[in-house]
C-alpha positions in Angstrom: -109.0 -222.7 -55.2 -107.7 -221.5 -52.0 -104.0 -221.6 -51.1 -101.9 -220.7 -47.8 -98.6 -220.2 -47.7 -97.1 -221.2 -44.4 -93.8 -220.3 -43.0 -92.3 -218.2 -45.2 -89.7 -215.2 -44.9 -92.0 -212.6 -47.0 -90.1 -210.1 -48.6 -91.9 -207.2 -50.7 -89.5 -204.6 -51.5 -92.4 -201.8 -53.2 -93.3 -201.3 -49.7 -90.4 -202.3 -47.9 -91.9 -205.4 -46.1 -89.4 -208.2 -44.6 -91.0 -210.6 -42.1 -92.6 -214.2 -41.5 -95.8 -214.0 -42.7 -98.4 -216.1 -44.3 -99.8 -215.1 -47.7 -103.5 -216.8 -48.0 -104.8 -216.4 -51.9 -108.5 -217.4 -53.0 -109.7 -217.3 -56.5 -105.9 -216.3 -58.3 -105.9 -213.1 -55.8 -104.4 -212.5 -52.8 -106.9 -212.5 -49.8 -105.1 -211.9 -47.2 -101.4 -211.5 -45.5 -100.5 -212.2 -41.9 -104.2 -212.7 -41.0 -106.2 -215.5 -43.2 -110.0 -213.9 -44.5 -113.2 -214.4 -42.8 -114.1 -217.9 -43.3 -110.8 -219.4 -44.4 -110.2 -223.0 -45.2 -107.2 -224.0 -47.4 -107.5 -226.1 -50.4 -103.7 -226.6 -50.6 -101.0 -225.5 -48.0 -97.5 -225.0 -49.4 -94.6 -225.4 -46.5 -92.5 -222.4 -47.1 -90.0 -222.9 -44.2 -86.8 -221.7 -44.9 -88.4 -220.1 -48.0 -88.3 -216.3 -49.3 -92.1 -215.7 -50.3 -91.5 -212.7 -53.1 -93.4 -211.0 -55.6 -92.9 -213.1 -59.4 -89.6 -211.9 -60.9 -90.0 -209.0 -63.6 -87.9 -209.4 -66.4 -87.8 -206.7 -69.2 -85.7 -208.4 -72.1 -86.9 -211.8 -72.8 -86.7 -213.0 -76.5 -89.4 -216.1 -76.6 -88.4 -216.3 -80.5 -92.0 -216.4 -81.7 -92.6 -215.7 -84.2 -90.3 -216.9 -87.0 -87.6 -218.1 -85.5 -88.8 -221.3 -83.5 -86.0 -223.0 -84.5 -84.3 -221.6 -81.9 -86.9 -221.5 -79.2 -90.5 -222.1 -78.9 -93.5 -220.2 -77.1 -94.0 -223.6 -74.8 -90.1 -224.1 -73.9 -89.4 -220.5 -72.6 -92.1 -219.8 -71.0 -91.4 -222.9 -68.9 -88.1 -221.7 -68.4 -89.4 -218.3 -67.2 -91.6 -219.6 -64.7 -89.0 -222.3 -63.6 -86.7 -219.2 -63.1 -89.7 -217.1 -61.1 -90.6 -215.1 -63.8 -94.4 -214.4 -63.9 -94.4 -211.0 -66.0 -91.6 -210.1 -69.0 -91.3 -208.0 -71.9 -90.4 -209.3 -75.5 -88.1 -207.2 -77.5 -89.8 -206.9 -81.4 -87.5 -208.9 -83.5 -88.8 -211.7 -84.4 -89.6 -213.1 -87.7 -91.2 -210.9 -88.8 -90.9 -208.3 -86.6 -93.6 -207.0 -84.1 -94.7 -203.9 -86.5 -98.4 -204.8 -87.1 -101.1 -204.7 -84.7 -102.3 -208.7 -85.6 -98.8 -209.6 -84.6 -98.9 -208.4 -81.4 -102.4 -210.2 -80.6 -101.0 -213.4 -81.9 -98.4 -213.4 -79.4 -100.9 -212.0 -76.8 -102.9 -215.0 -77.8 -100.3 -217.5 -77.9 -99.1 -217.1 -74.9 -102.5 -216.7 -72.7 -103.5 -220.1 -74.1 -100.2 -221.1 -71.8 -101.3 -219.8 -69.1 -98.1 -219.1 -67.3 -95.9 -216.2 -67.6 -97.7 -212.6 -68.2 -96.7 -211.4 -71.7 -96.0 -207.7 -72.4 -95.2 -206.8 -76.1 -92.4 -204.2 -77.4 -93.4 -202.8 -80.6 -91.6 -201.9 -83.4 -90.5 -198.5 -83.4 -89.9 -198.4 -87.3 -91.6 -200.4 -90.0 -89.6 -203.8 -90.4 -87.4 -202.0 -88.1 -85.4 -200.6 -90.9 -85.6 -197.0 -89.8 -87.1 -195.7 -91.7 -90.8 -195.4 -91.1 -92.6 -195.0 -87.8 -94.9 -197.5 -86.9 -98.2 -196.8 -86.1 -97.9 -196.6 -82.6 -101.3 -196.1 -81.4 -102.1 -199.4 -82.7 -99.9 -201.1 -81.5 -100.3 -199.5 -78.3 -104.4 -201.0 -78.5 -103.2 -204.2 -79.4 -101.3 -204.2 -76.2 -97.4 -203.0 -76.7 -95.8 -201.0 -74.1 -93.3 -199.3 -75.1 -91.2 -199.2 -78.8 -87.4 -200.0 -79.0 -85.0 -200.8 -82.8 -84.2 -203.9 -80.6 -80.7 -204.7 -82.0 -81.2 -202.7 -85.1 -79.4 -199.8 -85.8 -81.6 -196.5 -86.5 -78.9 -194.4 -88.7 -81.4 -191.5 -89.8 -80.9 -188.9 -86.7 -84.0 -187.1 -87.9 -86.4 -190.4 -87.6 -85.2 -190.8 -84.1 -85.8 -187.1 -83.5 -89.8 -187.6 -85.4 -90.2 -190.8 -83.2 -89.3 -189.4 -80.1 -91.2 -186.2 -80.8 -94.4 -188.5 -81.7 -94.1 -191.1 -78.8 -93.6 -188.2 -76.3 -96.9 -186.3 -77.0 -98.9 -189.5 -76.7 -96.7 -190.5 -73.9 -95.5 -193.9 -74.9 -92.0 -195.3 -73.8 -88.9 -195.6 -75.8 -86.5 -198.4 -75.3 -83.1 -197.7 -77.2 -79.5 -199.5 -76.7 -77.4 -197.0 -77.1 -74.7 -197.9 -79.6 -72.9 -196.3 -82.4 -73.6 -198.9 -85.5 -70.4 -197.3 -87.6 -68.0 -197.4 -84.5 -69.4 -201.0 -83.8 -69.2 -202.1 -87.8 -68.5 -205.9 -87.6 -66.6 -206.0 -83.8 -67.4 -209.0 -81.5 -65.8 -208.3 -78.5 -65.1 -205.1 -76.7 -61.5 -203.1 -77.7 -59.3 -203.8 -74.8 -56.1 -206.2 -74.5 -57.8 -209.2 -74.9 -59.4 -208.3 -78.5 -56.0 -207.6 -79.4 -54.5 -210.5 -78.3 -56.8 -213.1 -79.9 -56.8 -211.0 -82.8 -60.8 -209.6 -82.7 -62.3 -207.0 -84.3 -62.8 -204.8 -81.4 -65.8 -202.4 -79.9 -64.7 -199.3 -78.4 -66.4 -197.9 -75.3 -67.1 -194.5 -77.4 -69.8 -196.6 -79.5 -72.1 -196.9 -76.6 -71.0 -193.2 -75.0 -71.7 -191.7 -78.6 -74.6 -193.5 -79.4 -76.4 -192.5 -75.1 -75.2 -188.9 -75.8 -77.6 -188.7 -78.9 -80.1 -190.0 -77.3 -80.1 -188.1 -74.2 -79.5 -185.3 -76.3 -82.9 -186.2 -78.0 -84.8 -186.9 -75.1 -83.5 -183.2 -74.0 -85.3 -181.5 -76.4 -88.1 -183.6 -76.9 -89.1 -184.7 -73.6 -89.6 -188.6 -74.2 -89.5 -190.7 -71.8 -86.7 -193.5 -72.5 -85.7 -196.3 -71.4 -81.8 -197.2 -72.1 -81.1 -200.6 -72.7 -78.4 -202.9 -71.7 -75.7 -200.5 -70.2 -71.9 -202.0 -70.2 -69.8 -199.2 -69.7 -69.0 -197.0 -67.1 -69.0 -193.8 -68.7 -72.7 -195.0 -69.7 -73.3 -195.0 -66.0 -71.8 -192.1 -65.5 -73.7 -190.1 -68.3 -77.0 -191.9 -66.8 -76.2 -190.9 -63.3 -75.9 -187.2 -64.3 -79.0 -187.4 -66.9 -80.6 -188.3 -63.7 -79.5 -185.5 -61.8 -80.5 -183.3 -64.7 -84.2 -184.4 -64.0 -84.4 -186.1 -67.4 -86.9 -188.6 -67.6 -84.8 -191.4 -68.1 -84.0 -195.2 -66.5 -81.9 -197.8 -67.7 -81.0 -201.8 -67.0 -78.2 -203.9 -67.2 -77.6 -207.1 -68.0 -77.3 -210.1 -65.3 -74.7 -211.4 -67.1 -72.5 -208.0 -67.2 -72.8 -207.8 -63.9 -70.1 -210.8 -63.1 -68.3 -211.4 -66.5 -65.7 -209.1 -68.1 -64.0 -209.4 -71.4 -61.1 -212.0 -69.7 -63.7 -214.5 -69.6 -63.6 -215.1 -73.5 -60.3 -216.7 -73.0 -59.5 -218.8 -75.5 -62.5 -218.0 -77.8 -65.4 -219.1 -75.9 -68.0 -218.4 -78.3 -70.5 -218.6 -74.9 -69.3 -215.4 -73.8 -70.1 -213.8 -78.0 -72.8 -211.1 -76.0 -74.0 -207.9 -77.4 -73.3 -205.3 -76.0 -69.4 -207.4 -75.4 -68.3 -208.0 -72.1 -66.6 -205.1 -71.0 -62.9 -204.4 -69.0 -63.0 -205.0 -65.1 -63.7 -201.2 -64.3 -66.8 -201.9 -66.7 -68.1 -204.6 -64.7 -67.1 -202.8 -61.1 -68.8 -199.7 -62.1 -72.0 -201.6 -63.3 -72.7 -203.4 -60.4 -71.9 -200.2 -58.3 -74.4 -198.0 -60.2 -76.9 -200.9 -59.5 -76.4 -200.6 -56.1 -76.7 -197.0 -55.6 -79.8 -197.1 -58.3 -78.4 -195.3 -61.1 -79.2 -198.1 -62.6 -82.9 -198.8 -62.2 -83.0 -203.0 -62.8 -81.4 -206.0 -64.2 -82.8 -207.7 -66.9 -82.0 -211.7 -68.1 -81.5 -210.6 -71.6 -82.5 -214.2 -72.2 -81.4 -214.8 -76.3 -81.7 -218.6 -76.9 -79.6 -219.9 -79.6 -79.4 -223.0 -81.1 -75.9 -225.3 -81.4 -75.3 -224.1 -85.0 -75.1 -220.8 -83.6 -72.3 -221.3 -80.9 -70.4 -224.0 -82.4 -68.6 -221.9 -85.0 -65.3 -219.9 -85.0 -66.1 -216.9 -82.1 -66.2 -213.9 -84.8 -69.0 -215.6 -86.7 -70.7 -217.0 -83.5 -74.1 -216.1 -82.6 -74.3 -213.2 -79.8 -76.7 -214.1 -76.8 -77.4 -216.1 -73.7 -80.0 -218.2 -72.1 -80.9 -216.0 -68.6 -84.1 -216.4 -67.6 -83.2 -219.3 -65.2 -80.0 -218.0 -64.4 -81.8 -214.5 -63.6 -82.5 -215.4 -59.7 -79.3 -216.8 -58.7 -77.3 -214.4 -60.3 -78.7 -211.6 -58.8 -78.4 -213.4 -55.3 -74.7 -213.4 -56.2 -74.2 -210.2 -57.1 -76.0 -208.9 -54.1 -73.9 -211.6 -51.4 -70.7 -210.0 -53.3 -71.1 -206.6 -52.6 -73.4 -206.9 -49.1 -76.2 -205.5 -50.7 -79.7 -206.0 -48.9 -81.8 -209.2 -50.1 -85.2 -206.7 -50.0 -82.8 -204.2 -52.6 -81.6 -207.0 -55.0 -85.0 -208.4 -55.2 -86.5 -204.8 -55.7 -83.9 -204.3 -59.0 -86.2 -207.5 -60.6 -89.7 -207.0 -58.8 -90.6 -203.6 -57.9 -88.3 -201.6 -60.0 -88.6 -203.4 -63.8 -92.3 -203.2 -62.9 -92.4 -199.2 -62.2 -90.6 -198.9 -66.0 -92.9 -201.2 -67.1 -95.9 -199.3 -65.8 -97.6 -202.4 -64.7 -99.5 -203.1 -62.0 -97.0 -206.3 -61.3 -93.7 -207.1 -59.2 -95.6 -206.5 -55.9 -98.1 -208.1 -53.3 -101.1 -206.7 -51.5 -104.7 -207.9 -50.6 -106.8 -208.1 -54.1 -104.0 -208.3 -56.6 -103.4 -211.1 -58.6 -100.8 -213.8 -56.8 -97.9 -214.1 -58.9 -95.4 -214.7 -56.1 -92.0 -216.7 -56.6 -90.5 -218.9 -53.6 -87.6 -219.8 -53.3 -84.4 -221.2 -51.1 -81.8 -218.5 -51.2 -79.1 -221.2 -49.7 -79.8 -224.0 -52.4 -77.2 -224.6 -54.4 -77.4 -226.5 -58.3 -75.4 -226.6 -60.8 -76.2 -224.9 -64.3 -76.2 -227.8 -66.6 -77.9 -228.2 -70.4 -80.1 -230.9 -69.0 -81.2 -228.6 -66.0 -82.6 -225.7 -68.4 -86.0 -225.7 -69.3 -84.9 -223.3 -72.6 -84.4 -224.7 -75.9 -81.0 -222.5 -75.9 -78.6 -224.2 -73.9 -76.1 -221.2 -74.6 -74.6 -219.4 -71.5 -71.5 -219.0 -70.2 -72.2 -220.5 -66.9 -72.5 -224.1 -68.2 -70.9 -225.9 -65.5 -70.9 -223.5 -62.7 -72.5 -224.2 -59.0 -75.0 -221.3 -58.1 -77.0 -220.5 -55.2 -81.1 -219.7 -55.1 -83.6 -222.8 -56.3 -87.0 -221.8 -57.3 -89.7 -224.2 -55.3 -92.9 -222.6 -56.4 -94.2 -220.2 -58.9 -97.6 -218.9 -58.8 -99.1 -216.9 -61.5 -102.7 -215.5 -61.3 -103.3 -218.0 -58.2 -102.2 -221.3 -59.8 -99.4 -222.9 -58.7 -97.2 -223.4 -62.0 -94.3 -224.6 -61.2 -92.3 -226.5 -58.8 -89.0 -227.2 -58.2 
């Protein structure tokens, strides 16, 4: 199959490309850019006029919700969503049902989701056994049954010393460590963060120190051990602070935020909107300000979806016993098109924070485009405006606190691999 792409405003932010150009790709690969190959005839042509012609999104906090919990989600609906949201290459957090701590796991989701043949799949392992934290994992495995990297996902590691041990042991085989940074006894059963609003509607509150604590540790840990980590889901902005001076310190550290951080704040609960029950909680203003600044500036090195699909029975309580999480792998695009039209930051940057950059944590050869590699490109119409709506979402979860909104940036085409995927 041979496909040309005609028309199109190319952007590539890894090395810096912004032009019309045509992207030819022949056998899932990309054959040539500018210039068709010797011998070119088109199979298909896709009219990308008024189009940007990018590299597929990289999104590194995508819960699919297999396996175990397919109630929620299944395999087959959010893998549609990612590549309806430009998504051709995400990382899994491990807990599922049961979690991603055994080696035949890990190619069962592999499997699973090659048999799709959309979105690539990239597999967080456990870091403990059942992620209890208590017992490493064995990481070398894992690693050979294709993880990239080890995070406690939501779980709270309490024992110091196992940190210490799996930090120490993931550093001298050089595998990543992805940790959100929060204080599990400072955080004890709060739901929204501990500002004026929690105490108005009465919430049990999350101070600011449980994250600060909680990234002090483990910058403290990755210090003395030399780890390389990866700090997940930043929300406050003394985190970005003690990021942006880790940084400066030469630690080998990087960290992400949130899409949805990046415009909501702890007023938007209001009157208990259960939508807007997010872990970490939606921060104060200055929170929010500083987050999208130290995104900007690249203290923070990408923005994630954090897609968590949850089902009705999960929302549709009282807000305290709600379900945290929101559906973001659709909303990933056009939210970062926001952000970046807000604060007059540079298309070719805010599409580097979810190609280029997510990618280089990732250590994938992904998130860019040049002749040989495989085309996973995303087009889409930056001006297009549609309006977020249950029926619109490919996800099973339904849950976001956007429901109703009118955003701009409408994925036309994804490619993965060469094969057209998706249109819109």
């Amino acid at each position: 199959m041979q496909i040309e792409i005609r028309g199109g405003r190319l952007i590539d932010p890894g090395p810096g490309i912004d032009r019309l150009a045509g992207v030819y790709i022949r056998d899932g690969r990309i054959a040539g850019i500018d210039s068709p190959p010797s011998q070119w005839k088109a199979d298909r042509v896709l009219d990308a006029t008024g189009l940007v012609v990018a590299p597929g999104l990289v999104d590194l906090a995508v819960r699919l919700r297999e396996p175990g919990l397919e109630y929620k989600a299944t395999l087959e609906s959010e893998m549609a969503a990612a590549v309806a949201g430009g998504v051709t290459s995400l990382a899994c957090p491990p807990d599922t049902d049961p979690p991603l701590d055994e080696p035949g796991l890990v190619e069962m989701l592999k499997h699973r989701a090659r048999l799709l043949n959309q979105a690539h799949v990239y597999p967080v392992g456990a870091l403990t056994v059942g992620l209890a934290g208590e017992t490493l994992t064995e990481m070398g495995e894992l690693v050979d049954a294709g993880c990239v990297a080890f995070s406690q996902a939501e779980h709270p590691l309490l024992d110091t010393q196992v940190l210490y041990r799996a930090m120490q042991y993931a550093a001298t085989f050089a595998h990543p460590v992805w940790l959100r940074p929060e204080d599990p006894h400072l955080a004890r059963r709060g739901v929204a963060h501990d500002g004026e609003v929690a105490t108005r509607l009465g919430l049990p509150a999350i101070p600011s120190a449980a994250e600060t604590i909680a990234l002090a540790t483990i910058l403290s840990l990755a210090r003395e051990t030399g780890a390389r980590i990866h700090v997940c889901r930043l929300s406050t902005a003394q985190g970005v602070d003690m990021v942006r001076a880790a940084k400066k310190e030469g630690l080998p550290v990087t960290c992400d935020v949130a899409v949805h951080h990046l415009h909501l704040c702890d007023v938007d609960i209001g009157w208990f909107d259960t939508q807007c029950r997010l872990v970490p909680p939606l921060r104060g203003t200055r929170d929010r300000d500083a987050l999208r600044a130290g995104l900007a500036d690249g203290t923070i090195d990408l923005v994630c979806s954090d897609h968590t699909p949850v089902d009705d029975d999960g929302k549709q309580v009282p807000f305290g016993e709600a379900e945290a999480g929101a559906t973001g792998l659709e909303l990933l695009l056009p939210l970062v098109l926001s952000w970046a039209k807000r604060d007059r930051v540079p298309l070719i940057t805010a599409l580097s924070r979810v190609t280029a950059d997510p990618a280089r944590v990732l250590a994938m050869d992904v998130g860019h485009l040049r002749n040989g590699q495989p085309a996973d490109l995303c087009l889409f119409a930056p001006d297009a405006p549609w309006r977020v709506e249950a029926k619109t979402l490919r996800s099973q979860g339904k849950n976001t606190p956007f429901l109703g909104h009118e955003v701009l940036g409408r994925v036309r085409y994804t490619l993965v691999s060469g094969q057209v995927v998706f249109e819109g």
